[in-house]
C-alpha positions as a LaTeX table, in Angstrom:
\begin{tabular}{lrrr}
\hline
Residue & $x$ (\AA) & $y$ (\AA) & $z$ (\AA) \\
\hline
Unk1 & 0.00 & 0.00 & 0.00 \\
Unk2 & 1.29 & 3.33 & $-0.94$ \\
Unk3 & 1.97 & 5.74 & 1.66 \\
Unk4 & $-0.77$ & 8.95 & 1.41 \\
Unk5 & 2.12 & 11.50 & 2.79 \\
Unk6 & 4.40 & 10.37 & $-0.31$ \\
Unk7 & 3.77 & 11.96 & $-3.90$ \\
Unk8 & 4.01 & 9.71 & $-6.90$ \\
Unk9 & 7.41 & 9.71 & $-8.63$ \\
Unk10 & 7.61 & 13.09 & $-10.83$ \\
Unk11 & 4.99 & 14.80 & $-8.78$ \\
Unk12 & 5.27 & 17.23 & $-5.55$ \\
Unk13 & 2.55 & 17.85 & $-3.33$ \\
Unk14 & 1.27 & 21.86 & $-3.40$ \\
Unk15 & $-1.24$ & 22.65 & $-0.03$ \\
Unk16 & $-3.22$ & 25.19 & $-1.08$ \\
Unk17 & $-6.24$ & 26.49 & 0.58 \\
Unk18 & $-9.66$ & 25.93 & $-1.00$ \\
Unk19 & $-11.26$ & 29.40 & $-1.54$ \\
Unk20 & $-14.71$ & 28.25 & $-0.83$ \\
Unk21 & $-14.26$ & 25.80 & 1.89 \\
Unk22 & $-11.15$ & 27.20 & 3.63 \\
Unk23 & $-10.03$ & 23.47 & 3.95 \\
Unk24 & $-5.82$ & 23.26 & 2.85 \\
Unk25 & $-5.77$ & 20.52 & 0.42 \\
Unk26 & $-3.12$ & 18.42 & $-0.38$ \\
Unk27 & $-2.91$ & 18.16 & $-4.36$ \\
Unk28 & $-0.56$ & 16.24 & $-6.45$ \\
Unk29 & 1.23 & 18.17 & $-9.43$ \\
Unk30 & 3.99 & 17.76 & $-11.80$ \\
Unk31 & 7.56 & 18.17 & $-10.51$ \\
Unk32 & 8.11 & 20.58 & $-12.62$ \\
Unk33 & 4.90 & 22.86 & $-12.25$ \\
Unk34 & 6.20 & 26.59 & $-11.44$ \\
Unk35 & 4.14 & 27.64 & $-8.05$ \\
Unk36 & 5.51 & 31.26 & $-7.45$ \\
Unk37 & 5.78 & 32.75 & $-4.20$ \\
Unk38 & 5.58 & 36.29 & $-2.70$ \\
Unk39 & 3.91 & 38.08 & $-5.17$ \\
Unk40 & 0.82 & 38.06 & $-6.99$ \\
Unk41 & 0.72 & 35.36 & $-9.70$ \\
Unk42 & $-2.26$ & 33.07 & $-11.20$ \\
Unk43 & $-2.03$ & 29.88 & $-12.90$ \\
Unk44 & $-3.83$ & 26.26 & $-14.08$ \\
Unk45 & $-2.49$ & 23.43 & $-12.49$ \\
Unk46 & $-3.94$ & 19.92 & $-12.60$ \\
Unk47 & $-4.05$ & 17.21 & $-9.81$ \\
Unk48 & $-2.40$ & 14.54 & $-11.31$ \\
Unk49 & $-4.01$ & 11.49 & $-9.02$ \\
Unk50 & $-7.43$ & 12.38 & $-10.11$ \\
Unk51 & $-7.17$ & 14.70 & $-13.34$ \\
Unk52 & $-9.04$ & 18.14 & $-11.78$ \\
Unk53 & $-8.11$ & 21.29 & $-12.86$ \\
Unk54 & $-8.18$ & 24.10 & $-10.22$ \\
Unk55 & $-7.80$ & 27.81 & $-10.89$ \\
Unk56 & $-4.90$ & 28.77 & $-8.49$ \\
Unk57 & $-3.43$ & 32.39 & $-7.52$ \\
Unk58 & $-1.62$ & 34.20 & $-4.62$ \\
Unk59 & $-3.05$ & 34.23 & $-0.57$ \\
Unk60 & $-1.48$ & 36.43 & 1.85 \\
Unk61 & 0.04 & 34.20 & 4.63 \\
Unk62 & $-1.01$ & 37.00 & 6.98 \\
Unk63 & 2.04 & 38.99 & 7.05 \\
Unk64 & 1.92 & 42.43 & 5.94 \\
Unk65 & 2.54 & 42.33 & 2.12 \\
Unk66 & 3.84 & 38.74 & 2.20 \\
Unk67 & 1.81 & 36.32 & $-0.81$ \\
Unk68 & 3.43 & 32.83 & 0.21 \\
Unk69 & 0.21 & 30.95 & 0.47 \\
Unk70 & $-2.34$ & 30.18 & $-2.77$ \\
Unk71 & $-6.07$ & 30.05 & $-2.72$ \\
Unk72 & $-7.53$ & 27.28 & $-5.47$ \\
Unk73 & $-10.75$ & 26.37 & $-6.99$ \\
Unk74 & $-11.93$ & 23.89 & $-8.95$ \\
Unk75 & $-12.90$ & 25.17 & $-12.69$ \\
Unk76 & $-13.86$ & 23.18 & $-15.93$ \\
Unk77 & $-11.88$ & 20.13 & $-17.18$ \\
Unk78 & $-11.04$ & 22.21 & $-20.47$ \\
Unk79 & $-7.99$ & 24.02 & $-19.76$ \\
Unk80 & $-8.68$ & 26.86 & $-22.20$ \\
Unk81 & $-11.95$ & 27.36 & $-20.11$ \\
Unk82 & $-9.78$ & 27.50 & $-16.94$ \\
Unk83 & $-7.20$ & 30.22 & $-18.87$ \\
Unk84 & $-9.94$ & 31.99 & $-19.85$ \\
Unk85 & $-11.49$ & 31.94 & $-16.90$ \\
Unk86 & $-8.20$ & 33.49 & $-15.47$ \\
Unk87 & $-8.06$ & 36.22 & $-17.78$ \\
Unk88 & $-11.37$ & 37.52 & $-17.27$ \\
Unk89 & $-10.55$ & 37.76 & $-13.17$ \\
Unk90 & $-7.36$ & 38.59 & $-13.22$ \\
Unk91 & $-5.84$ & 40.05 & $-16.33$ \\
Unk92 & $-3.41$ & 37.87 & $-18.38$ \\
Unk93 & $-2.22$ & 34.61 & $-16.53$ \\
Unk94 & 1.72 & 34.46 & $-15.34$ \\
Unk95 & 2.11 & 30.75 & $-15.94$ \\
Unk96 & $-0.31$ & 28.30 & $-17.27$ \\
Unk97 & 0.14 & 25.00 & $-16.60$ \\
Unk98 & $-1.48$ & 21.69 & $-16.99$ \\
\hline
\end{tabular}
């Protein structure tokens, strides 16, 4: 049995928090996904256990002017949706991703 704190090989785990539910999820992405920190950013990512594509962008930890934490929410399974989506919110998106 594989061990639930452990991300697949070629993945790392990113612990967002959930914008509706406030719950901090634990999401599987690609190794190589860019999640920038300490500024405002946007991007797509996609969990890659289950395939869901969540809108992510910057959270304030809580310290003044500090952006270290990211909010998420799921969006449509078409990534052009999601990029759209994105756009309309929050301008043009720093780094899409899938």
């Amino acid at each position: 049995m594989a061990n639930q704190s452990t991300s697949p090989a070629g993945t790392r785990i990113f612990t967002p928090v959930h914008k509706r539910t406030g719950v901090r999820l634990r999401i599987p992405v690609r190794s190589d996904t860019q999640i920038p920190r300490g500024r405002r950013w946007q991007t797509v990512i996609r969990d890659v256990r289950t395939g869901q594509v969540y809108r992510a962008w910057n959270k304030s930890c809580g310290l003044p002017e500090c952006m270290c934490d990211a909010y998420v929410e799921e969006c449509s399974d078409r990534i052009q949706q999601c990029r759209d989506d994105l756009k309309e919110d929050f301008g043009e998106p720093d780094d899409l991703q899938e």
